[in-house]
N, C-alpha and C positions, 0 to 999 in steps of 0.2 A: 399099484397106481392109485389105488383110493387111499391109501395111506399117506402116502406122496402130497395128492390132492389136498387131503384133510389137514397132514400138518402146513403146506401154504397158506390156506385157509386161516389158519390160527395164527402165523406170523402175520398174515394181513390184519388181522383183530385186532393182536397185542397194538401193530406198530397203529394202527387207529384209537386204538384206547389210549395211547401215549403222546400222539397227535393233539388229541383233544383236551388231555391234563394239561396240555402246555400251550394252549390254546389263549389266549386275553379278550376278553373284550373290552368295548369301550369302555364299561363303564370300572370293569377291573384298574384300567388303564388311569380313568378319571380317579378311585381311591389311591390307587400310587402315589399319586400326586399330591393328592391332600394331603395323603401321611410324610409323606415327602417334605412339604412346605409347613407341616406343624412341627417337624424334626429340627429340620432349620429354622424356623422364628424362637425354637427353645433352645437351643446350641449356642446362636446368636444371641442370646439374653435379649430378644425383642420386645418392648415394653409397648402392645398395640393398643391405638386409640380408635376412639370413634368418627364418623365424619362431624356429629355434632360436637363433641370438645374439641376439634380442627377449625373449625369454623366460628365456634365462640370467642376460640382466643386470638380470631385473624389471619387462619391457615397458615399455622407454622408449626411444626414438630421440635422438638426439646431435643438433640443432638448429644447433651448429656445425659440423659436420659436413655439414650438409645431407642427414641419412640418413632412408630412408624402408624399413621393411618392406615386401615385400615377403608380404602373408596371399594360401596356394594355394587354400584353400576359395572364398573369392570372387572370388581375382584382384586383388583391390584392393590400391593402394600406400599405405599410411598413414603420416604424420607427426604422432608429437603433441606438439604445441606447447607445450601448459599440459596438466596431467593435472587440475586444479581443484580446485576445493574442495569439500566437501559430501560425499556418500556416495556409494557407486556403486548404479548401478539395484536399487531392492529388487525380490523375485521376488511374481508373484501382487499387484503394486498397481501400479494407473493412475497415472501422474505427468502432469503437464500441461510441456510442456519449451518453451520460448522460443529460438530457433534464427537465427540472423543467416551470410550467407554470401556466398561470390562463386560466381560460377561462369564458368570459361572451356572455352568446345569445343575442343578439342585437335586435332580430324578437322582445322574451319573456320579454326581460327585466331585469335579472338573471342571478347571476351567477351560474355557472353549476362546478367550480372547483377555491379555490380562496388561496390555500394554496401554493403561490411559492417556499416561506424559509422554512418551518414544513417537507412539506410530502418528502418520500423517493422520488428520479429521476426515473423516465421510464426511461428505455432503450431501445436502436434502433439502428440498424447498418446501414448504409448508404455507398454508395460507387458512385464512378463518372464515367462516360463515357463521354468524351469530354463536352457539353453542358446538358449532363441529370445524373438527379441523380435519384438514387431509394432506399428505404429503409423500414424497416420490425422494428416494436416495436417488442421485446420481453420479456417485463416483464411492469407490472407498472399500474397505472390506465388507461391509455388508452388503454392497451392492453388490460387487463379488461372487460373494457365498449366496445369499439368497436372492436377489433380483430387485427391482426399484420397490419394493412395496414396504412401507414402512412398517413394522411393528404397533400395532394401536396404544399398545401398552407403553411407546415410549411417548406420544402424544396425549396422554393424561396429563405430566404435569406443564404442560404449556400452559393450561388454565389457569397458573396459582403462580407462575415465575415470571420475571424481566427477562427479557432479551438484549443484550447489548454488548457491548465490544468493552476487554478492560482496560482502565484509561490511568490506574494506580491502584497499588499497592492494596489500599483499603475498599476499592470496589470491584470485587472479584466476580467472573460472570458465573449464572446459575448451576448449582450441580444438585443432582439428587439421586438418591437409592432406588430402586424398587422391584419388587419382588414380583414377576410376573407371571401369570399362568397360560399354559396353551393357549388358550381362545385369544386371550391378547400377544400372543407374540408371533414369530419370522415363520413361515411356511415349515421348516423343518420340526421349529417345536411344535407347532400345530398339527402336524399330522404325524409324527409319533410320541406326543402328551406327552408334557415334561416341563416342568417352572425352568424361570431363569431369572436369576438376582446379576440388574445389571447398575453400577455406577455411570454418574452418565454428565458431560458439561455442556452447554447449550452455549452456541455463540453465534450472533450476527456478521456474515461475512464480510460486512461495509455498513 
């Protein structure tokens, strides 16, 4: 019986010593990603800027270039593609915005949504108070998959793009890149840490 005993004993150790090798924590979890997201900006040939040479030449990234800011308050890497047409977010009013995108996980490797021109837009209403925006999906695959709560990370470049509806050929509405991390993105990236580089077109519903 004490033999019996003892080798239990030891299967319960090993499988605890094994438990715990395989263990992450946060902050495990938070290097993943890093190295994650430096793999991809170098794969990518990402040419990152700062927010001050963003800002000295007008907030616009070089598309030939393949450059993307790099903004420290969210983390997030942004590229915009088209600055659009229409006006930029007015303050103190609801707009109803129509939203088309891809999304690939950067941790996994995969895309998780790759249809920008096919599927129907989400919708999401958005509104501004001085420097903060807030806004609620309600309809669409994202609302879907993760619930009305918008991604913060896709509300960074409202600050810097138009809003409006395309009315020809040469004034195409806003599209941009951007490479997001946990903290700014959908419930799901966020609670098991993981970027997500998503394309993304902004459009006013009316």
């Amino acid at each position: 019986m004490k033999k019996i005993a003892y080798l239990m004993l030891s299967v319960m150790a090993l499988a605890m010593t094994v438990a715990c090798d395989n263990y992450e924590t946060y902050g495990d979890k938070k290097k993943k990603e890093r190295n994650a997201i430096a793999e991809f900006l170098a794969d990518s040939a990402i040419n990152v800027i700062q927010e001050s040479a963003f800002n000295e030449r007008g907030q616009v990234t070089d598309v030939s270039k393949n450059e993307y800011v790099y903004l420290t308050k969210s983390g997030v890497y942004m590229q915009i593609v088209r600055k659009g047409c229409g006006t930029m977010l007015e303050e103190d009013k609801r707009v109803n915005l129509l939203v088309r995108y891809t999304e690939y996980n950067i941790l996994d490797k995969y895309n998780q949504t790759s249809d920008l021109y096919q599927r129907e837009p989400d919708k999401m209403y958005v509104s501004r108070t001085g420097s903060t925006y807030t806004a609620s999906f309600v309809s669409g695959v994202m609302y879907s998959s993760y619930g009305a709560s918008v991604p913060s990370g896709w509300l960074v470049p409202l600050q810097y793009v138009r809003l409006g509806r395309q009315s020809d050929s040469a004034n195409g509405i806003a599209r941009v890149r951007l490479i997001v991390p946990h903290t700014q993105g959908h419930s799901y990236a966020s609670s098991n840490v993981y970027p997500c580089f998503y394309e993304i077109t902004y459009q006013r519903e009316k």
